[in-house]
C-alpha positions as CSV (number, residue, x, y, z in Angstrom):
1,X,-100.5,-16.4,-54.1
2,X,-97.2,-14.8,-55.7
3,X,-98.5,-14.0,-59.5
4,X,-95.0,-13.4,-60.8
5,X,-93.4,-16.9,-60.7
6,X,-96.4,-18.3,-61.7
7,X,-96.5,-15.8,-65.2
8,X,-92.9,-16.4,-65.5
9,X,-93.0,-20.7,-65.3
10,X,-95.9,-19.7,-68.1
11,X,-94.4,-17.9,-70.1
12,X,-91.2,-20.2,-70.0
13,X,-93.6,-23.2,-70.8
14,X,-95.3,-21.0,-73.8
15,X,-91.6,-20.5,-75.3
16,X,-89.9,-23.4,-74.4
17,X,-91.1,-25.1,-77.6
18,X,-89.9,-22.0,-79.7
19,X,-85.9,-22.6,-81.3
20,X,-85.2,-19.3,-81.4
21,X,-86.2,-18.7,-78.1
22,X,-83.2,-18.0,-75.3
23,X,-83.8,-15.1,-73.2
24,X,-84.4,-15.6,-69.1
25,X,-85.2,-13.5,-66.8
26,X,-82.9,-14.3,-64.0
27,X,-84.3,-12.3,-61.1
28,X,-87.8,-13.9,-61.6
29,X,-86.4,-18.0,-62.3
30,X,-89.4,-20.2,-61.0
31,X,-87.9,-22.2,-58.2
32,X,-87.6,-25.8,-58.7
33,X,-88.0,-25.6,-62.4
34,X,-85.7,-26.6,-65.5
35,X,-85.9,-23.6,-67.6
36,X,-84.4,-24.1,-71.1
37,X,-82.1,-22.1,-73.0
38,X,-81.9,-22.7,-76.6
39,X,-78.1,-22.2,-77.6
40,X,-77.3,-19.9,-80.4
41,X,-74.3,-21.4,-82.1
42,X,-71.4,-19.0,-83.6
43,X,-69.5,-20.0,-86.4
44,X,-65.8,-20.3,-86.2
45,X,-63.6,-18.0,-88.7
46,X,-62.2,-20.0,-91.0
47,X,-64.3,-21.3,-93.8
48,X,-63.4,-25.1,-93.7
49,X,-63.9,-24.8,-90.0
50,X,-67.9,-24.5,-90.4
51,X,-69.9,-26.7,-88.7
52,X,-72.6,-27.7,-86.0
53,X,-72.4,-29.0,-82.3
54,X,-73.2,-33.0,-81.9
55,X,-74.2,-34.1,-78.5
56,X,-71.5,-37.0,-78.1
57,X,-72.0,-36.5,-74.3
58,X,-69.7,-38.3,-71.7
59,X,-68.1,-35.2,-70.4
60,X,-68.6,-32.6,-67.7
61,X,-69.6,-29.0,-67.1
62,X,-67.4,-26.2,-65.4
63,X,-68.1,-22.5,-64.6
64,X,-65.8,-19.9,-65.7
65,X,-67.3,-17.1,-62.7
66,X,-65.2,-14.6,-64.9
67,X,-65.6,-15.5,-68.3
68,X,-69.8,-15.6,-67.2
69,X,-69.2,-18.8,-69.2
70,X,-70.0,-22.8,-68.6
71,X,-66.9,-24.6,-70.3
72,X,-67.1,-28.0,-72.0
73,X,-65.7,-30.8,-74.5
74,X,-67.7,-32.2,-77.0
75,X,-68.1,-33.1,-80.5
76,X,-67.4,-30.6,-83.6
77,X,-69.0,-31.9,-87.1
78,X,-67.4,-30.0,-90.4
79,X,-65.9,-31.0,-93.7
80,X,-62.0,-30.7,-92.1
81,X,-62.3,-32.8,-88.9
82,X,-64.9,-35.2,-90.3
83,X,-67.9,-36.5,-89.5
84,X,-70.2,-37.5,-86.5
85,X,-68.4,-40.0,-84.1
86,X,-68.9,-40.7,-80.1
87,X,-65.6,-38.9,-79.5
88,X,-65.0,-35.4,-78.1
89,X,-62.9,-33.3,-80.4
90,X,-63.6,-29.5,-79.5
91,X,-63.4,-26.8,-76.5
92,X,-66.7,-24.9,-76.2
93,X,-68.2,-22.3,-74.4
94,X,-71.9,-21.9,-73.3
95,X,-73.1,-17.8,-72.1
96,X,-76.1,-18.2,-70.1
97,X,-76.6,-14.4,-70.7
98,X,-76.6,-14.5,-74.4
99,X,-76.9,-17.9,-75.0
100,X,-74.0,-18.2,-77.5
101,X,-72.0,-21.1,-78.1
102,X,-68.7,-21.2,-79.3
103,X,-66.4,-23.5,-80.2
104,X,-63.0,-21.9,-79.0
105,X,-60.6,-24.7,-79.9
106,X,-61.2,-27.8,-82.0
107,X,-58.2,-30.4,-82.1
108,X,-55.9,-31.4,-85.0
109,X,-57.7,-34.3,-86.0
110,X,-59.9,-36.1,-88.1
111,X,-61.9,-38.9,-88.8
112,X,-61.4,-41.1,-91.9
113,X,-63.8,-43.8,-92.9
114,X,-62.4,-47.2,-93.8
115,X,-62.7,-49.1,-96.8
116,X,-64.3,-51.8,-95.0
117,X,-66.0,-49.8,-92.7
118,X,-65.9,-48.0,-89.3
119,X,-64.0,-44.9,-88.9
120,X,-59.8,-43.9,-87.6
121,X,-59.2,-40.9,-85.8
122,X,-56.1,-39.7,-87.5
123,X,-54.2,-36.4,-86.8
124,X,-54.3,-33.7,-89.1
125,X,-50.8,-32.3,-91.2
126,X,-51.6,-29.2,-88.7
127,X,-51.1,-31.3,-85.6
128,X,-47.0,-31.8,-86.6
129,X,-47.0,-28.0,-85.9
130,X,-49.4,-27.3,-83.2
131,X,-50.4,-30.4,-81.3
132,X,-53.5,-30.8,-80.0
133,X,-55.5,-33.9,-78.4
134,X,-56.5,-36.8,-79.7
135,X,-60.2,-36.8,-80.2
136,X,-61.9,-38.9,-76.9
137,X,-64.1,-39.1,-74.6
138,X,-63.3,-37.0,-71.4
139,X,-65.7,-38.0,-69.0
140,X,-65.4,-36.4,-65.6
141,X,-61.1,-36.4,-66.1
142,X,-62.1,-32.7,-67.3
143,X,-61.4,-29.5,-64.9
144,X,-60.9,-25.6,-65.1
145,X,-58.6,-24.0,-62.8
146,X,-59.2,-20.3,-62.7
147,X,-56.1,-19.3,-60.7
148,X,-54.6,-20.0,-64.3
149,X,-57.3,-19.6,-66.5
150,X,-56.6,-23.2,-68.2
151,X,-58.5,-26.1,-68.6
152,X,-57.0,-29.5,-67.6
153,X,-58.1,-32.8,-69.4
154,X,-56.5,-36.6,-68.3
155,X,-56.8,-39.9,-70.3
156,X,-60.2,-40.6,-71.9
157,X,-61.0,-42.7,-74.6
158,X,-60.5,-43.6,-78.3
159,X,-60.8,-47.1,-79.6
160,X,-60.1,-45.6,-83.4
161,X,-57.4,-43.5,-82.5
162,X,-54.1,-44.0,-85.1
163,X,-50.3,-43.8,-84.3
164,X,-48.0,-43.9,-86.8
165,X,-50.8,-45.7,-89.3
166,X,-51.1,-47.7,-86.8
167,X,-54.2,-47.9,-84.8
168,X,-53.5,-48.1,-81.1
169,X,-56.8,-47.1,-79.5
170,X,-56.6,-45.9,-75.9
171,X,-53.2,-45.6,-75.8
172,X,-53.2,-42.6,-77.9
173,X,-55.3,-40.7,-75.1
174,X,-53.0,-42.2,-72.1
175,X,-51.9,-38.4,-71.4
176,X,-52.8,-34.9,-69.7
177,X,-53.3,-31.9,-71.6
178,X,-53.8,-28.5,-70.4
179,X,-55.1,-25.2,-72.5
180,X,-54.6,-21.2,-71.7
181,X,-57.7,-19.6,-72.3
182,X,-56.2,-16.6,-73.1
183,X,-53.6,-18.0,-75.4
184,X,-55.6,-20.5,-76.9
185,X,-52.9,-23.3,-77.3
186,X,-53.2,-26.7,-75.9
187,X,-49.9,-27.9,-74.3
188,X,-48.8,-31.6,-73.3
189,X,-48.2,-32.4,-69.6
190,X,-44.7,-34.0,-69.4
191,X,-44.8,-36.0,-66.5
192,X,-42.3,-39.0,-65.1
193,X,-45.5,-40.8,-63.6
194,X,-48.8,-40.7,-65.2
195,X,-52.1,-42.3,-63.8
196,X,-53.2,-45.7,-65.6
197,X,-56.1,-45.0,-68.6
198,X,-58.8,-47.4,-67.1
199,X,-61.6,-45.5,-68.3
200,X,-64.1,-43.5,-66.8
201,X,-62.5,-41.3,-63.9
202,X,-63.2,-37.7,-63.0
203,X,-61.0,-35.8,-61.5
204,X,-60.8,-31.5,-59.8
205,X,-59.1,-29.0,-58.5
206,X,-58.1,-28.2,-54.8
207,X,-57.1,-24.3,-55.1
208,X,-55.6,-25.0,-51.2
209,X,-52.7,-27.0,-52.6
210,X,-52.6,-25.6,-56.2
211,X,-53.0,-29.3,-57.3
212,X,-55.5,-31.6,-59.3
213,X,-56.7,-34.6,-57.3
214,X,-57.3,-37.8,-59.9
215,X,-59.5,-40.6,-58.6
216,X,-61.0,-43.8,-59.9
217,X,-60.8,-48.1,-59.8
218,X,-59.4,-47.8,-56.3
219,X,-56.4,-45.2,-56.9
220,X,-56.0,-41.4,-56.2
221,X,-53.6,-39.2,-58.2
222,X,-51.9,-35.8,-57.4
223,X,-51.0,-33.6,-60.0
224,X,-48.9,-30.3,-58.8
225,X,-49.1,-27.5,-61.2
226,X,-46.2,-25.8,-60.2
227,X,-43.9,-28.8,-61.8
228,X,-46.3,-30.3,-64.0
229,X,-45.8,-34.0,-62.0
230,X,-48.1,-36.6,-61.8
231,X,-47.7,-38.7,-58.3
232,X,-49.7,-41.2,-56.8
233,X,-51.6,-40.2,-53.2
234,X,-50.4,-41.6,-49.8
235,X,-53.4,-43.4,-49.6
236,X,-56.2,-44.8,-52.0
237,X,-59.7,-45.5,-51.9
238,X,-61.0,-48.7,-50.2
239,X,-62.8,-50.1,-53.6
240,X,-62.6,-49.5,-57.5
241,X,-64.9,-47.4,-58.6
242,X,-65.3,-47.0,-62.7
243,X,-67.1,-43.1,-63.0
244,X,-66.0,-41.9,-60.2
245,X,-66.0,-37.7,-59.9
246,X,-64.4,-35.8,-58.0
247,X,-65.7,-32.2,-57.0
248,X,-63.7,-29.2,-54.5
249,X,-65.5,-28.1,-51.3
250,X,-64.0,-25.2,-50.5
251,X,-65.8,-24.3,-46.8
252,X,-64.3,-27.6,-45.5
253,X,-61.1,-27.6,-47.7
254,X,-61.3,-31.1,-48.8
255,X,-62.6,-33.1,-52.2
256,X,-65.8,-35.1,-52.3
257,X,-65.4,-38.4,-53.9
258,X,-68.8,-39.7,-55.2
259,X,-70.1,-42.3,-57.1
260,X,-68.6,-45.2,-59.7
261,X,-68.3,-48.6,-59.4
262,X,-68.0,-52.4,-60.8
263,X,-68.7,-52.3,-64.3
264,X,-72.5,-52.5,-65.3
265,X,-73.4,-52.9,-61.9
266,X,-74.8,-49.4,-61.4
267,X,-78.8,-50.8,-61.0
268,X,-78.5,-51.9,-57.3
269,X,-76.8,-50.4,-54.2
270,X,-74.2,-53.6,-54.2
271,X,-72.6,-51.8,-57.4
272,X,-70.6,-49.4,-54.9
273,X,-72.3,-46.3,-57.1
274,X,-73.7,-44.7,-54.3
275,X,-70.9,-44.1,-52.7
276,X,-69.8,-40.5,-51.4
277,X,-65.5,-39.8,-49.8
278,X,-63.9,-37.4,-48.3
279,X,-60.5,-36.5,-49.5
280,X,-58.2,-34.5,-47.2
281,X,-55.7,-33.0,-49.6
282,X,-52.7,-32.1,-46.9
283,X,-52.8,-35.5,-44.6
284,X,-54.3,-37.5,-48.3
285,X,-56.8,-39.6,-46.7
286,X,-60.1,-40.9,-47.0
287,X,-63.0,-41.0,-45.0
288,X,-66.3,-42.3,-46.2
289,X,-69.7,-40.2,-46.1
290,X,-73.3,-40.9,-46.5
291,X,-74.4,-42.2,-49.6
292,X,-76.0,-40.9,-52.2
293,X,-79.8,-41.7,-52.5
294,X,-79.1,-43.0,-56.3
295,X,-76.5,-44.0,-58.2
296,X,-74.0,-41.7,-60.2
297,X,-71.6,-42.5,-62.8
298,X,-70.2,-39.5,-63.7
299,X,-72.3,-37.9,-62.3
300,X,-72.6,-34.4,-61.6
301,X,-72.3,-33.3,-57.7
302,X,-72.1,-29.3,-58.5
303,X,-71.6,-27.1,-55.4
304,X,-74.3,-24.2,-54.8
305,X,-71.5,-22.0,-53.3
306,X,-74.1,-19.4,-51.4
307,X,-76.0,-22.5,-49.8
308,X,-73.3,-24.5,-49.3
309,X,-75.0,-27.2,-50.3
310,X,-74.1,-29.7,-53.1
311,X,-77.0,-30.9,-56.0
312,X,-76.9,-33.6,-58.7
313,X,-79.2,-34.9,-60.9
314,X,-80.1,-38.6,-63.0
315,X,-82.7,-40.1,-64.5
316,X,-82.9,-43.5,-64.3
317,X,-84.5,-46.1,-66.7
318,X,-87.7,-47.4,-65.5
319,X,-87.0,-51.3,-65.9
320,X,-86.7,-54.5,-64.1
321,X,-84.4,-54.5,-62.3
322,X,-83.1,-51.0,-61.4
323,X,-83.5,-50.1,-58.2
324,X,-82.1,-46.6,-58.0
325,X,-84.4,-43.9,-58.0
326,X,-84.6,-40.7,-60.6
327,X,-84.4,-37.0,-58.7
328,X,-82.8,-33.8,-58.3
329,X,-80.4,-34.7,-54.9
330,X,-79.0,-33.1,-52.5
331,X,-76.3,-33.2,-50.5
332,X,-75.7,-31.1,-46.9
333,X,-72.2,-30.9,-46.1
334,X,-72.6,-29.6,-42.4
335,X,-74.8,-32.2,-41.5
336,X,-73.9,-34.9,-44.0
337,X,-77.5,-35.7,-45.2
338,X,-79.3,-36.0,-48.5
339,X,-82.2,-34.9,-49.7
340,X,-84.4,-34.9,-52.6
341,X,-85.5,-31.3,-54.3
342,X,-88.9,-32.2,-56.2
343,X,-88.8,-30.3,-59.3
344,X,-91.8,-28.9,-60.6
345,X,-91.2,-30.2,-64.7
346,X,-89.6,-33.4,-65.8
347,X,-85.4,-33.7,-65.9
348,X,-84.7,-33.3,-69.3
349,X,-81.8,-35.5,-69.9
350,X,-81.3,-39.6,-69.9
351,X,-78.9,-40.9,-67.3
352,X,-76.7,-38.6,-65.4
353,X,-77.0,-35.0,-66.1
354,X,-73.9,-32.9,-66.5
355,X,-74.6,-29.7,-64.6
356,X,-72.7,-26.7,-63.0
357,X,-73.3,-24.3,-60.6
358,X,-73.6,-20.6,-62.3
359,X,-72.4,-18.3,-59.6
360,X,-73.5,-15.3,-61.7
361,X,-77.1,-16.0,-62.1
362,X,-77.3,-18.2,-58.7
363,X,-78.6,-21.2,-60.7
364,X,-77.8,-24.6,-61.7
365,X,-76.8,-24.8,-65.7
366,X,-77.6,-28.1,-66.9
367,X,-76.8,-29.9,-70.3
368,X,-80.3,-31.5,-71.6
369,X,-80.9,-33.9,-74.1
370,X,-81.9,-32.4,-77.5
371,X,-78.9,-29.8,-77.7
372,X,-80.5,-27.6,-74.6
373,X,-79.2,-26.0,-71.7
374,X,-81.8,-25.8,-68.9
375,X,-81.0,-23.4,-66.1
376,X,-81.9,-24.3,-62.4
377,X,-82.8,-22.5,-59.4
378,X,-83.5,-24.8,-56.5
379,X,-86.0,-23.3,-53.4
380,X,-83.7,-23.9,-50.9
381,X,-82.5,-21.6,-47.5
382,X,-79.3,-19.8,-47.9
């Protein structure tokens, strides 16, 4: 019996429950295992600026392999930008190593109660002179492309969103952003042609063409970063899918297509949820794969780049009528066949769990519910 995993899933256990607990030995990670990391939150500089992290959830992980950094958009609670809402409003970073996590860039914007209740997301005098994004959620329309060092974020939504005093909802966040790391500036993508804002699309980055592929309810978009233009693919999927993401695999030079469907219709296979594409960026067409054992909407289908092999994760509600199973999944690229990795502890999230793969560490970092990361080391042959 090997003593060492064993002492280490103990000791994890033993200070898992502790909040100011966040160091992990990554040479000994028990295999199988969701091993928590309690964030340690820094502060920004400016006074007014000081706040906490809320869990609005409905976006997506990426792993900065230089910055040793997991890269996200979520919510940022102070007195300046206003209070709690479901909307995304700041840039952060998560460091495995020291568990910090920092909010880098939080948008020009605020929320404003209303007199006869509810909430508008209004922009802030600052936006006039550095414009930022409207607050939303990003869902899977979220990427990082490290040739550049910028993120890349694509419509979302924003029922409260104002114009003009004038509240115009979605249509505020019918737009493409992108933001230098290094300068720390977000910048609007002027584009002739723009994908539609139908909710709930993912979209990633093929390094091969040096171009973002958009997909989602039955269309694929092509955005080239050498000109900054939006175009629509040659060819498009063969259904809608609402929460559709779309992931790089770089051995076979194409971008997997999984998941999303009909509205609401995620519980049974009929939904179209399961579903898993190939997209061919150079000839732009589709091919379908095998589906995925569960449903996903945005879901997570992170690629363990020394494997080869790509892993997701849900859990399911246990209820009358959902026939999709809960698991850690995985999917075999060279043989195009799933499989299920039984972990060894419970998930720890509710529905789809946004995850990355950590190069670094050679783990899966996971977003959990409760304002925990969870890293993840699957036992499984190189």
């Amino acid at each position: 019996m090997n003593i060492r995993p064993l002492a280490t899933l103990l000791l994890v256990w033993a200070l898992g429950a502790r909040s100011d607990v966040y160091a992990v030995d990554w040479q000994a990670l028990p295999p199988n295992t969701w091993v928590p990391i309690k964030p340690v939150l820094v502060q920004p500089d400016g006074s007014d600026d000081r706040g906490t992290w809320v869990q609005a959830g409905w976006n997506k992980l990426v792993f900065d392999a230089d910055g040793k950094r997991v890269l996200f958009y979520d919510r940022w609670v102070d007195k300046k930008h206003g209070g709690d809402t479901i909307y995304g409003n700041c840039l952060y970073s998560f460091e495995p190593d020291s568990a910090k996590l920092i909010p880098i860039k939080i948008a020009n914007w605020v929320k404003e109660p209303k007199p006869g209740g509810g909430y508008a997301t209004k922009p802030l005098p600052e936006n006039a002179q550095e414009p930022t994004p409207c607050d939303r959620h990003v869902y899977h329309a979220f990427e990082w492309v490290p040739d550049l060092k910028e993120i890349f974020i694509c419509n979302g939504a924003n029922q409260t969103a104002v114009r003009d005093e004038k509240v115009v909802g979605h249509k505020e966040v019918n737009d493409t952003w992108r933001f230098g790391l290094e300068q720390k500036v977000w910048k609007k993508v002027d584009s002739q042609q723009h994908p539609a804002n139908h909710l709930e699309d993912g979209m990633g980055y093929c390094p091969d063409t040096k171009a973002i592929v958009y997909a989602g309810h039955g269309k694929i978009w092509i955005l080239d970063l050498a000109s900054g233009q939006w175009r629509p693919a040659k060819n498009n999927l063969p259904r809608a899918h609402m929460g559709m993401s779309v992931f790089y695999d770089g051995p076979r030079k194409r971008m997997l297509l999984v998941g999303g469907g009909a509205y609401g219709a995620w519980t049974t296979r009929a939904g179209g949820f399961n579903g898993l594409y190939a997209f061919d960026p150079r000839t732009e067409t589709v091919s379908a794969l095998a589906d995925c054992p569960t449903a996903l909407c945005r879901g997570a289908l992170a690629h363990d780049t020394q494997r080869d092999l790509f892993v997701t994760a849900a859990v399911m509600p246990k209820k009358e009528g959902v026939e999709q199973p809960s698991g850690v999944f995985c999917y075999d690229p060279k043989r195009n066949e799933w499989k299920e990795i039984k972990s060894a502890n419970a998930i720890p999230a509710t529905g789809w769990m946004p995850l990355c793969y950590d190069a670094v560490h050679d783990c899966f970092i996971g977003m959990g519910s409760g304002k925990t990361f969870h890293a993840f080391r699957p036992a499984l042959e190189k």
